[in-house]
C-alpha positions in Angstrom: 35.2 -68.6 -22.4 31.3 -68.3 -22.2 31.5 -71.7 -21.1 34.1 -71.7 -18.4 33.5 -72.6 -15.0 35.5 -71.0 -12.0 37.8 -73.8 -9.6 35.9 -74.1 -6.2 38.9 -72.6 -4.6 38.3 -70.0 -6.3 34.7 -69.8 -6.1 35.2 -69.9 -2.1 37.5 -67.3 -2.3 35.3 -64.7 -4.3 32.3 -65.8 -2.3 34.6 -65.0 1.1 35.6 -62.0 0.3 31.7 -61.2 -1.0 30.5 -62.3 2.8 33.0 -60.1 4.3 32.6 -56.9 2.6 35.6 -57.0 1.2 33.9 -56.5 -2.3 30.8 -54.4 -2.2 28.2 -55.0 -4.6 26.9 -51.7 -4.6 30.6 -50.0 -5.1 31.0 -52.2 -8.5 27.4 -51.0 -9.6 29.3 -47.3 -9.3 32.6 -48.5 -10.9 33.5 -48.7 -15.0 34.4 -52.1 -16.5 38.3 -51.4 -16.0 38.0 -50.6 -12.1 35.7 -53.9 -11.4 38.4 -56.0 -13.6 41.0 -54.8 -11.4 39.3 -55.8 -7.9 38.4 -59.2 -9.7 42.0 -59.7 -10.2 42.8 -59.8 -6.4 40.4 -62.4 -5.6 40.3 -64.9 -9.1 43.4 -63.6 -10.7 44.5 -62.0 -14.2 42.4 -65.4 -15.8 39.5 -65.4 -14.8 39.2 -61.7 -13.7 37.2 -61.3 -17.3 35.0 -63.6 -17.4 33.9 -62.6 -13.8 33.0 -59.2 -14.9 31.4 -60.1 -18.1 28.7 -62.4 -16.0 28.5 -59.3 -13.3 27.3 -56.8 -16.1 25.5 -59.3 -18.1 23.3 -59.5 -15.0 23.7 -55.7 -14.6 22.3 -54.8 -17.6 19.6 -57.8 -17.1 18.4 -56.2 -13.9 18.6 -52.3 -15.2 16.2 -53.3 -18.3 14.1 -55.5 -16.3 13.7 -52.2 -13.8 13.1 -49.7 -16.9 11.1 -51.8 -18.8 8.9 -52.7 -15.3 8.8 -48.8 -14.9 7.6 -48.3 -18.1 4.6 -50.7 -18.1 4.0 -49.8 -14.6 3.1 -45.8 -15.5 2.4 -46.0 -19.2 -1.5 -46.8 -20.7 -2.0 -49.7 -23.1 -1.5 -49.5 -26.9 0.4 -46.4 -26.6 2.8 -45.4 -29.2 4.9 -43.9 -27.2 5.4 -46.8 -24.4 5.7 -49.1 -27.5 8.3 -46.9 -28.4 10.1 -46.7 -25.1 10.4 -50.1 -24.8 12.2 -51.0 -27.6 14.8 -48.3 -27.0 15.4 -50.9 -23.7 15.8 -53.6 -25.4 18.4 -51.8 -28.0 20.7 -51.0 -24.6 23.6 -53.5 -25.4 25.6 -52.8 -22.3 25.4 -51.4 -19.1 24.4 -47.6 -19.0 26.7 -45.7 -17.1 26.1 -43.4 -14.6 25.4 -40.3 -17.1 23.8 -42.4 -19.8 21.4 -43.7 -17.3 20.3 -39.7 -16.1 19.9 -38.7 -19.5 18.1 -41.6 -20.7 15.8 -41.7 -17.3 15.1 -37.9 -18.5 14.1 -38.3 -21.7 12.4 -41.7 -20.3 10.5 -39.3 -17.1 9.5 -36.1 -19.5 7.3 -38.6 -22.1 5.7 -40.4 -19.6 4.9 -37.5 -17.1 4.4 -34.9 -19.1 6.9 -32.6 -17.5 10.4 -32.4 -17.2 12.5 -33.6 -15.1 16.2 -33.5 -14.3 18.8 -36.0 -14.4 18.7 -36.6 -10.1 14.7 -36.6 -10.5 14.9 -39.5 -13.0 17.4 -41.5 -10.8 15.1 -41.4 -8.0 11.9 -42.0 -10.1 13.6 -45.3 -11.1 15.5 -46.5 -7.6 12.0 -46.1 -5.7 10.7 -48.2 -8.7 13.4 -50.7 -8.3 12.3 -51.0 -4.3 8.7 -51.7 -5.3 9.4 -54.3 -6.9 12.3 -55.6 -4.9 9.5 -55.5 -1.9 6.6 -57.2 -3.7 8.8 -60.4 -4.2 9.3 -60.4 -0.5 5.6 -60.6 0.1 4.6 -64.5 1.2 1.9 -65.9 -0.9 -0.1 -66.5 2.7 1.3 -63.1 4.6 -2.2 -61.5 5.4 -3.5 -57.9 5.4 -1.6 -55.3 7.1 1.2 -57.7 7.3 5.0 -55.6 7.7 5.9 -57.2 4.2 2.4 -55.8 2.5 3.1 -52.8 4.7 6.5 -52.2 3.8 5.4 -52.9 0.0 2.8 -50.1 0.1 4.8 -47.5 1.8 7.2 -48.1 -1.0 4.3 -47.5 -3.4 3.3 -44.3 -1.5 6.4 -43.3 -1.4 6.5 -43.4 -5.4 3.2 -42.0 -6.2 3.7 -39.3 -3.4 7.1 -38.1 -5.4 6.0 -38.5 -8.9 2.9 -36.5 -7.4 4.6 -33.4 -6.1 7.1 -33.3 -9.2 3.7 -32.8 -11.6 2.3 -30.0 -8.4 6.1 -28.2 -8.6 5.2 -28.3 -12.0 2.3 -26.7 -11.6 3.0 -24.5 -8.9 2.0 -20.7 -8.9 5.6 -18.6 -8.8 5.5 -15.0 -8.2 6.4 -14.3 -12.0 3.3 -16.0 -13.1 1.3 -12.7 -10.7 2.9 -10.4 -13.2 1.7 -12.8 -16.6 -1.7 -11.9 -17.9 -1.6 -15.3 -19.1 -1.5 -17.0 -15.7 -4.6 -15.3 -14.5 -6.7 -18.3 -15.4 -4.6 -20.5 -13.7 -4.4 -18.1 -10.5 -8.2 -17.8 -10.8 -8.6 -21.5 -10.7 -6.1 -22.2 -7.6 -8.3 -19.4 -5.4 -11.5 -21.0 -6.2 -10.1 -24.2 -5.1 -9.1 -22.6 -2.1 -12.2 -21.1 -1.4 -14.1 -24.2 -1.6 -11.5 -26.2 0.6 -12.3 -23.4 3.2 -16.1 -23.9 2.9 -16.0 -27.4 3.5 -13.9 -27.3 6.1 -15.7 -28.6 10.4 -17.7 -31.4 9.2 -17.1 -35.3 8.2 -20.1 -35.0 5.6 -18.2 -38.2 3.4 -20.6 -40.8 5.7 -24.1 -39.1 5.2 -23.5 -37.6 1.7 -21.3 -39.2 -0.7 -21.2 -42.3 1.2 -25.1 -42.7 2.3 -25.8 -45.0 -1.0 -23.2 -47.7 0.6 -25.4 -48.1 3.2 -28.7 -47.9 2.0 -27.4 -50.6 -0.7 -27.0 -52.9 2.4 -23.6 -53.3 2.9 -23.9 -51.9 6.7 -20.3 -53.3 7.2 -18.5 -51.2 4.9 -20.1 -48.0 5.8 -19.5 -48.8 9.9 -16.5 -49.8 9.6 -16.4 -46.5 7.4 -17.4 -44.3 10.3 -15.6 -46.0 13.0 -12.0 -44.8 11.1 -13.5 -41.7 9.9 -13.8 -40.5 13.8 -10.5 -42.3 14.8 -8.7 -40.2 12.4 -10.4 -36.8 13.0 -8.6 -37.6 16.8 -5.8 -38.7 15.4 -5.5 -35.4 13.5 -6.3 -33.0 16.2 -3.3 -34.4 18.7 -0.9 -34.7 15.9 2.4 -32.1 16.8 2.3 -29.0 15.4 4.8 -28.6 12.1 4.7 -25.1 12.5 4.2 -21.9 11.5 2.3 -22.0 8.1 3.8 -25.5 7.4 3.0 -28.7 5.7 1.2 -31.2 8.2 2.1 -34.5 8.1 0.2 -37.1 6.3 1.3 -39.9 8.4 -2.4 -41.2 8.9 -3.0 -41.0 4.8 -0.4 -42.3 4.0 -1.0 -45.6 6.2 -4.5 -46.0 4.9 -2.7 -45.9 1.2 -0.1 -48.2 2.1 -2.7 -50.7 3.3 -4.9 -50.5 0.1 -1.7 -50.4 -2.4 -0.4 -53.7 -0.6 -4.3 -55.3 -0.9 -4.5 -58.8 -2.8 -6.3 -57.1 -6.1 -3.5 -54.6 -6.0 -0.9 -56.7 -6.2 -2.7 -58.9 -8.7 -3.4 -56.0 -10.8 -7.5 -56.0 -10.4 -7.8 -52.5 -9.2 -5.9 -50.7 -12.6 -7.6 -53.0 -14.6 -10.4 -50.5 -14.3 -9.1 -47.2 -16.5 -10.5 -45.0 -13.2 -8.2 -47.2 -11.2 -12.0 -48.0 -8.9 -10.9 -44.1 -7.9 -8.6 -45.4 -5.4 -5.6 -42.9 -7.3 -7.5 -39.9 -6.3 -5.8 -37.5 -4.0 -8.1 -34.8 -3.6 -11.9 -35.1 -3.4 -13.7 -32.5 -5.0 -14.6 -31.2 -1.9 -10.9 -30.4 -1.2 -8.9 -29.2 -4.1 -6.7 -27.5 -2.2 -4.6 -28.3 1.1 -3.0 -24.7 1.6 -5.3 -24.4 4.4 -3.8 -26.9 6.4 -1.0 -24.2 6.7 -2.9 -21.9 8.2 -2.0 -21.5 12.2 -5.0 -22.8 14.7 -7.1 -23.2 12.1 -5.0 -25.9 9.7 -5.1 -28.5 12.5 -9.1 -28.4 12.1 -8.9 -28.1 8.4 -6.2 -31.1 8.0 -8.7 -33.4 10.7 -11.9 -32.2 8.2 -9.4 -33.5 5.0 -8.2 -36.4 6.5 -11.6 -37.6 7.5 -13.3 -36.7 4.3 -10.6 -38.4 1.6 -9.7 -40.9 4.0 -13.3 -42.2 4.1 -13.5 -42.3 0.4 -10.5 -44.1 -0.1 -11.6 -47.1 2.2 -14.7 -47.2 1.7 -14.2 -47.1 -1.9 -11.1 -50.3 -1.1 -13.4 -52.1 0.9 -16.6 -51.7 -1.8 -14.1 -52.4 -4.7 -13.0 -56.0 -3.1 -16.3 -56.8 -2.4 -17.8 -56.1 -5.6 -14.8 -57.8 -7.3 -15.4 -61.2 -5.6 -19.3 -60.7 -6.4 -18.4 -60.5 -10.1 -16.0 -63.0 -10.3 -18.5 -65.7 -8.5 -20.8 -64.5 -11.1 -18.0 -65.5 -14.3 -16.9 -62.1 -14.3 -13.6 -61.9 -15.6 -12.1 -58.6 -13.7 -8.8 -58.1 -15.4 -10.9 -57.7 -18.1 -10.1 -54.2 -19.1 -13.7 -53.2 -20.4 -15.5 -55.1 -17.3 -13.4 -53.7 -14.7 -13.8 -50.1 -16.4 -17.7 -50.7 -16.1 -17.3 -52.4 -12.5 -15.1 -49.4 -11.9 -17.7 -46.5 -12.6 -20.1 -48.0 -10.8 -18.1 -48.0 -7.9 -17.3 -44.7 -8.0 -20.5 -43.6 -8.7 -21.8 -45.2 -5.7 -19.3 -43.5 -3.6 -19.8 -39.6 -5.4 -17.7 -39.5 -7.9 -19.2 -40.0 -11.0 -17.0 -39.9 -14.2 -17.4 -36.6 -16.1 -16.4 -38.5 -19.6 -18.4 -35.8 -21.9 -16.8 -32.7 -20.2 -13.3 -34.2 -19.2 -11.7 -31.5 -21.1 -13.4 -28.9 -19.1 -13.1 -30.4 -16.1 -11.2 -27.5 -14.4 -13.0 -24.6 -15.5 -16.4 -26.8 -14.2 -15.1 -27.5 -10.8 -14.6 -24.0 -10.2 -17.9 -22.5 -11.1 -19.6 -26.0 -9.4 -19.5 -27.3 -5.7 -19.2 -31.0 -6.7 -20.2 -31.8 -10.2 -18.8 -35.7 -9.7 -21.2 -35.9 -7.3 -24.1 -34.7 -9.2 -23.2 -36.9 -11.9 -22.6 -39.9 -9.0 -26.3 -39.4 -8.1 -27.5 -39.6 -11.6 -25.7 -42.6 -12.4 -27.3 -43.9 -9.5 -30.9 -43.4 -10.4 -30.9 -44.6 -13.7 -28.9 -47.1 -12.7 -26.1 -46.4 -15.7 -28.3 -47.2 -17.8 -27.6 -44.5 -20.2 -24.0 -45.6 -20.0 -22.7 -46.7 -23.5 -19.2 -47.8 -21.6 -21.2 -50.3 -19.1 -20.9 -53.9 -19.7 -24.5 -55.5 -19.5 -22.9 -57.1 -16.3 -22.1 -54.1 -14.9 -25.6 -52.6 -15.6 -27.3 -55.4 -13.7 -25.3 -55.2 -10.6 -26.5 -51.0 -10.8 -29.4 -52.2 -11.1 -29.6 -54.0 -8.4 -28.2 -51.3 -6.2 -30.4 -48.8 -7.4 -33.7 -51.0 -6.4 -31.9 -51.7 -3.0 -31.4 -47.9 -2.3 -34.5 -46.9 -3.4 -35.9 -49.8 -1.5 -34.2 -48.5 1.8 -35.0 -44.9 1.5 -38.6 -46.0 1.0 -39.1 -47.8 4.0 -37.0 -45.3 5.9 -40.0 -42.3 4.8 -42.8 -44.4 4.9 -41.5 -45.3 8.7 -41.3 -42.1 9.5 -44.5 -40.7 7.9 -46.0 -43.8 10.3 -45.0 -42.0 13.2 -46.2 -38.8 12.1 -47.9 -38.0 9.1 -47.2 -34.7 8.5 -43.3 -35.2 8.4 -43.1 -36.6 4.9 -44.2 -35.6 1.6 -43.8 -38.7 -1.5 -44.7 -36.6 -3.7 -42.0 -35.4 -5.8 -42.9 -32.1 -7.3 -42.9 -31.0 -3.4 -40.0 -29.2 -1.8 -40.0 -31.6 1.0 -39.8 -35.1 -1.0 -37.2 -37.1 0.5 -36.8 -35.5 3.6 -38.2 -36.1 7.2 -39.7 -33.2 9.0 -38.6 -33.2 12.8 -39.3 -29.5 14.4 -38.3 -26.4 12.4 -35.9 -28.7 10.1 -36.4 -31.0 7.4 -33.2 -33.6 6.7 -32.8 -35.2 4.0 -32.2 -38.9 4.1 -31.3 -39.3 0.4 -27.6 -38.3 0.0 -28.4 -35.3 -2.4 -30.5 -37.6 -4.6 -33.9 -35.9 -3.9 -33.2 -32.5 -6.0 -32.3 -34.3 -9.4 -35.7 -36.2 -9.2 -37.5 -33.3 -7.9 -36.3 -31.4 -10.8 -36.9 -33.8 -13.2 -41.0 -34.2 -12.2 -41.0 -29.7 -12.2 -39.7 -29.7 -15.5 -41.9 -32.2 -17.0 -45.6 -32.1 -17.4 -47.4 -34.3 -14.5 -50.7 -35.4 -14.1 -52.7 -33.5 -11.4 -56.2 -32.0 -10.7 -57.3 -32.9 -14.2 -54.6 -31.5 -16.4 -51.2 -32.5 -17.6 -49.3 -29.2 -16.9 -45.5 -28.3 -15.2 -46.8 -28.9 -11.7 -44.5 -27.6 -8.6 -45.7 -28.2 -5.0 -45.4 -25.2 -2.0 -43.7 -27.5 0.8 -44.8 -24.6 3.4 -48.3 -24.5 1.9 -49.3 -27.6 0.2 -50.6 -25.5 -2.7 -50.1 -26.7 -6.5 -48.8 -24.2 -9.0 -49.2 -24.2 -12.9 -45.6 -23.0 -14.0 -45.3 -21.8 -17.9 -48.4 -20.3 -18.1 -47.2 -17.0 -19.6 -47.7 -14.7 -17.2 -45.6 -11.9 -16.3 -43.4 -13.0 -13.2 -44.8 -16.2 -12.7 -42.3 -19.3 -12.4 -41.4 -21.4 -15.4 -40.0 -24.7 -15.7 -37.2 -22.8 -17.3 -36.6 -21.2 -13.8 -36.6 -23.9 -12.0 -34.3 -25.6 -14.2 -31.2 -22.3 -14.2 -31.6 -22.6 -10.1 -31.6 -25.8 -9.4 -28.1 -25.4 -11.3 -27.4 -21.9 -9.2 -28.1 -23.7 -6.0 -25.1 -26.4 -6.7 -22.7 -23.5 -7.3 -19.4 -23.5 -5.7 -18.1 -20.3 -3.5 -17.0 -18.7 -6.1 -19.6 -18.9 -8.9 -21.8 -17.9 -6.1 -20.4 -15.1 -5.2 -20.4 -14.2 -9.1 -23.8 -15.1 -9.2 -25.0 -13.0 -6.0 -23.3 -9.7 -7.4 -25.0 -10.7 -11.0 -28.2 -10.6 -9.3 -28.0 -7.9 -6.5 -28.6 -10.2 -3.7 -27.5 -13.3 -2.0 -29.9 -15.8 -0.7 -30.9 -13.6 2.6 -31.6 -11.1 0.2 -28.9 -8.7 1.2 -26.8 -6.4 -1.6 -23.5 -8.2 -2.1 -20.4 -6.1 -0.8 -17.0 -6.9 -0.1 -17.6 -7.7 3.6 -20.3 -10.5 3.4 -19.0 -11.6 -0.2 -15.4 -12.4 1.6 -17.2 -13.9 4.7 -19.4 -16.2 1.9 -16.3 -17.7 0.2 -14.3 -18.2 3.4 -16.8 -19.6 5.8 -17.1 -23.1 6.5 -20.8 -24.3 5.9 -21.2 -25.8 9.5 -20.0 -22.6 11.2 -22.5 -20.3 8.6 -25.4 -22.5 9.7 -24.7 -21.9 13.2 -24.4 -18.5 13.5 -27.5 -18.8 11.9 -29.6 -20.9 14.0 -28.4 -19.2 16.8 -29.7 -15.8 15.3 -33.3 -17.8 14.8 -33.6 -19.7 18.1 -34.8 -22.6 16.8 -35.2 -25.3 19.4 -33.6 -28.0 17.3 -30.4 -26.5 16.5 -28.5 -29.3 18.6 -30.1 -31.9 15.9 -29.3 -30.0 12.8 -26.1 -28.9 13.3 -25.0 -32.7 14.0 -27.1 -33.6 11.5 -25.4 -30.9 9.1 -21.8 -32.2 9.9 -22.4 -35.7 9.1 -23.9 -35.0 5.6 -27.5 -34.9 6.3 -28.6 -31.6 4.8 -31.2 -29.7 7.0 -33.2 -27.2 5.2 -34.7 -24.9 8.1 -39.0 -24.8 7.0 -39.3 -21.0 8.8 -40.4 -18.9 6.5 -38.1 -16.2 4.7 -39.3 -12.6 4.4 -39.2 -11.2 1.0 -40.6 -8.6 -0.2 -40.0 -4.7 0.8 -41.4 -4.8 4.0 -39.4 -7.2 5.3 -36.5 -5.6 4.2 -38.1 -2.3 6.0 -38.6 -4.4 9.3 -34.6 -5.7 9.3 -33.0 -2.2 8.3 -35.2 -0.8 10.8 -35.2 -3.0 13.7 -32.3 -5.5 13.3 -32.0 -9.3 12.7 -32.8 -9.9 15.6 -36.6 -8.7 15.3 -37.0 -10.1 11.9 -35.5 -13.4 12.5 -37.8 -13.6 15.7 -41.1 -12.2 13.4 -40.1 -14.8 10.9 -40.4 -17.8 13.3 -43.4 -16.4 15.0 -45.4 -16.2 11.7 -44.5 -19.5 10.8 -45.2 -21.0 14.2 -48.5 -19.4 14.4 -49.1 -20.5 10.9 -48.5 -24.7 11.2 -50.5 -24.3 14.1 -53.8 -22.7 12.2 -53.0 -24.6 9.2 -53.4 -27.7 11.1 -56.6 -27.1 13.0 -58.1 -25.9 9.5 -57.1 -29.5 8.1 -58.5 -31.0 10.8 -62.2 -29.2 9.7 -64.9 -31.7 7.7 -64.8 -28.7 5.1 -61.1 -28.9 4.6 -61.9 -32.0 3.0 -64.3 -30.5 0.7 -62.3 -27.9 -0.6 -60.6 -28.0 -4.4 -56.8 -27.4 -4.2 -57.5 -24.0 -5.0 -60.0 -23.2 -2.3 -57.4 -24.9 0.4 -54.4 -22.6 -1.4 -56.6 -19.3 -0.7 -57.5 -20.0 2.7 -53.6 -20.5 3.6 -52.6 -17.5 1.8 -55.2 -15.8 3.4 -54.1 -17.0 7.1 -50.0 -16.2 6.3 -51.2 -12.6 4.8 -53.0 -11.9 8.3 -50.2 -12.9 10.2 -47.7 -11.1 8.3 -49.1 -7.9 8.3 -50.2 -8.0 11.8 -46.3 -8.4 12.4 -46.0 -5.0 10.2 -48.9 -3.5 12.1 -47.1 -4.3 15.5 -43.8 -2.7 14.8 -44.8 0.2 12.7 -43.6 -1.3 9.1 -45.9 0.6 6.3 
């Protein structure tokens, strides 16, 4: 019988009634082996009725092990016992699973590989939008080009799996009102506020381009980071006109979901470059650190803001991470780099990352909750490390991979070079190279100073504070007043004085998120404008977006450059504002006593009226002949006299 071959007449007449719906495929799939024997009967007769079914779940069971075992390689990591496992109980199905065998094995199949359970409808879904994946990548022509409907229609299907699968594991994970009432949840409740908190924060600005993604451009690939910028703005309009859902409803991700759908169809996605890499070249990622949380987005009038902030923020990541990825991919490969390589795409992988703020925290993976919490963006601190030593200090980088950091490192450093040494052309007195200063790496331009290094600056200003440095004579821990000029010994022993050890715990207290902040801030009495934490201005602190804090601010001071800074601010440029801050008990006399207002204004004025002094005096042929010391005294001596003439004038004893 295995050999038997149907009549033509007969053939025709199975094929006709196939064409004309007479026999749906799809209803046999649903019937047992005795139902589709007794449609087969009509068309081929008693006879052949067997053998006709016998082919039809040969290549059913063909197809439903070909889709599990596809699943199973698709979502499971190499050499795993388990997947090893898995796949073996495929190839031990000896006939085709029926409708309840296929739940329950789909189940079993769902919970080992996800980590959760699932139930039986779950399972079926997991696999049919599996089936359509692949169904849709054989569609795709060898030629069809980017953004084509078949790549398209591909990596919606793709989205449309890794979106589900997604929000199964956040259910999962999802805070229920019972878990309020469990002591044991409070860790987990702990960690979903902070990541709330920090969402909030971050919230008005597309910071992505001048922050995390500054090190694209100043490696030279102007292309990627324009490109970058031009769909970064596109979207934030797209966002802002987009319907509203609702009342403290999900907003769509239309727009994210496109830009996916174009990178999951891309050549070295389909080809299987991108998860050669184990970080998947942090394409995968569906929150930034930046953004942990999207409940915001929920939030009436303000959720449309929040959702254009997001969508401009991950969205620039994402492609400019793509579009960096291909790029350094076909570099490699011209070089002999083999990138389905596992360990060379990992190394590949990490640098690409790295160079895009999102350095890989192997060390503290296992802590890598509780350190986003207490931490703004710890990826990103390690991103900028990587960076400067060029992974050097990575064991996991191929000697490949280390040269092409290498290279980018001397092409960044190279670029923001020439972009200070520019600047200090056209005025002298706007840069600093040295890097025990405050103001290395930034440009002075009016009251501000902006930093042109993505973040960068601090870790190697640190590093030169905390080790000894030749200057004046003497290897000692040097630190440099930016406002001043004026050299300091730290470490000496004296009572007060500031260590290396101090400048090491807040350099580290300055990259605190909201919440360890506001932990810290109550800790020490005081938040940075040296007012007593309370519940008012502690709440304000951990639900203020940075952009809108810093213009309240600058509005407060008057500074003429506030335009400047605030755009400045919102593109990732940090602008550190040089007037001086009043500490001391006086000056918290002068603002109890007469208002913000009057200090902020006394602030300004003493630090106007100090530039323009200190200048003249460097401008004097006995400037020049002064030790470091001598010029130190003479400036303290100048900001002492205008200081207390600003106490004098408004009564402060």
């Amino acid at each position: 019988m295995a050999n038997l071959c149907l009549p033509k007449e007969i053939r025709d007449r199975l094929l006709n009634a196939l064409k004309g719906g007479d026999i749906s495929i799809a209803k046999l799939y649903e019937l047992d082996s005795t139902g589709r024997n007794t449609i087969f009967k009509q068309y081929v007769g008693e006879d052949f009725a067997k053998f006709v079914n016998t082919e039809f779940e040969r290549a059913m069971m063909s197809n439903q092990k070909k889709a599990l075992a596809s699943w199973i390689e698709k979502v499971s990591t190499f050499k795993e016992p388990v997947r090893r496992d898995l796949l073996k109980k495929v190839e031990r199905i000896k006939k085709v699973l029926s409708v309840d065998e296929e739940k329950s094995f789909l189940s079993d199949l769902a919970e080992s590989k996800l980590g959760i359970g699932v139930t039986e409808e779950e399972a079926s879904t997991i696999l049919k939008l599996k089936s359509q994946i692949d169904k849709l990548k054989t569609a795709i022509p060898e030629s069809a080009p980017l953004r084509s409907e078949e790549r398209l229609a591909y990596g919606y299907a793709v989205d449309d799996f890794k979106t589900f699968v997604g929000k199964l594991k956040l259910d999962a994970d999802a805070l229920k009102l019972a878990d309020f009432k469990d002591i044991k949840q409070y860790g987990k409740i702990f960690t979903k506020a902070a990541g709330l908190t920090k969402s909030l924060v971050a919230t008005l600005d597309n910071s992505f381009l001048g922050r995390q993604g500054i090190k694209t451009l100043l490696r030279g690939d102007y292309g990627i980071w324009a490109r970058t910028v031009a769909l970064s703005f596109k979207n934030i309009g797209s966002e802002l006109v987009q319907k509203s859902p609702g009342l403290f409803k999900e907003r769509s991700d239309a727009i994210m979901r496109t830009m996916r759908a174009d990178i999951y169809s891309r050549p070295n996605a389909l080809n299987g470059k991108y998860t050669a890499a184990k970080n998947g070249y942090g394409l995968g990622v569906l929150h930034e650190e930046a953004f942990p949380s999207s409940l915001p987005e929920r939030i009436p009038l303000l959720g449309r803001i929040f959702k254009a902030s997001e969508t401009a923020f991950n969205g620039s990541a994402l492609r400019m991470r793509a579009d960096l990825t291909d790029a350094i991919i076909m570099n490699a490969e011209k070089n002999g780099v083999d990138m389905l390589d596992e360990k060379q795409a990992s190394a590949f992988g990490n640098l690409v990352t790295s160079l895009t703020g999102r350095g890989e925290l192997k060390t503290f993976a296992a802590a890598g909750q509780p350190i986003n919490v207490f931490m703004f963006a710890p990826r990103f601190l390690k991103a900028n490390w990587n960076t400067l030593t060029a992974h050097q200090f990575d064991r996991l980088m191929t000697p490949e991979a280390k040269k092409e950091a290498a290279r980018s490192t001397l092409r960044i450093l190279g670029s923001i070079g020439a972009l200070l040494g520019v600047a200090k052309m056209i005025n002298p007195d706007s840069v600093d190279f040295d890097p025990r200063s405050t103001r290395f790496g930034q440009i002075q331009v009016g009251s501000h100073r902006y930093d042109v290094t993505g973040g960068m600056r601090g870790l190697v200003t640190l590093a030169s504070r905390i080790t000894p440095t030749y200057h004046n004579g003497e290897w000692e821990f040097w630190t440099k007043s930016a406002s001043t000029g004026k050299y300091m010994k730290m470490s000496q022993g004296e009572f007060g004085e500031q260590t290396a050890l101090n400048t090491f715990e807040q350099f580290f207290e300055g990259k605190l998120s909201p919440t360890g902040g506001a932990i810290r801030d109550i800790w020490k009495g005081q938040n940075f404008k040296g007012e007593k934490p309370g519940f008012v201005n502690t709440t304000i602190g951990l639900i203020t977006p940075i952009s809108f804090s810093l213009l309240v601010e600058e509005l407060q001071k008057g500074n003429d450059d506030i335009l400047l800074a605030m755009l400045a601010e919102n593109l990732g440029v940090s602008a550190t504002d040089t007037t001086f801050r009043g500490f001391g008990k006086k000056w918290d006399r002068l603002r109890e006593q007469r208002g913000d207002e009057v200090y902020n204004e006394a602030l300004k004025s003493v630090t106007d009226k100090f530039n323009e002094r200190a200048k003249k005096l460097e401008n004097l042929p006995r400037w020049k002949k002064m030790s470091n010391e001598e010029q130190a005294k003479e400036l303290d001596s100048i900001r002492t006299e205008l200081t207390n003439a600003v106490f004098s004038r408004y009564g402060i004893q």
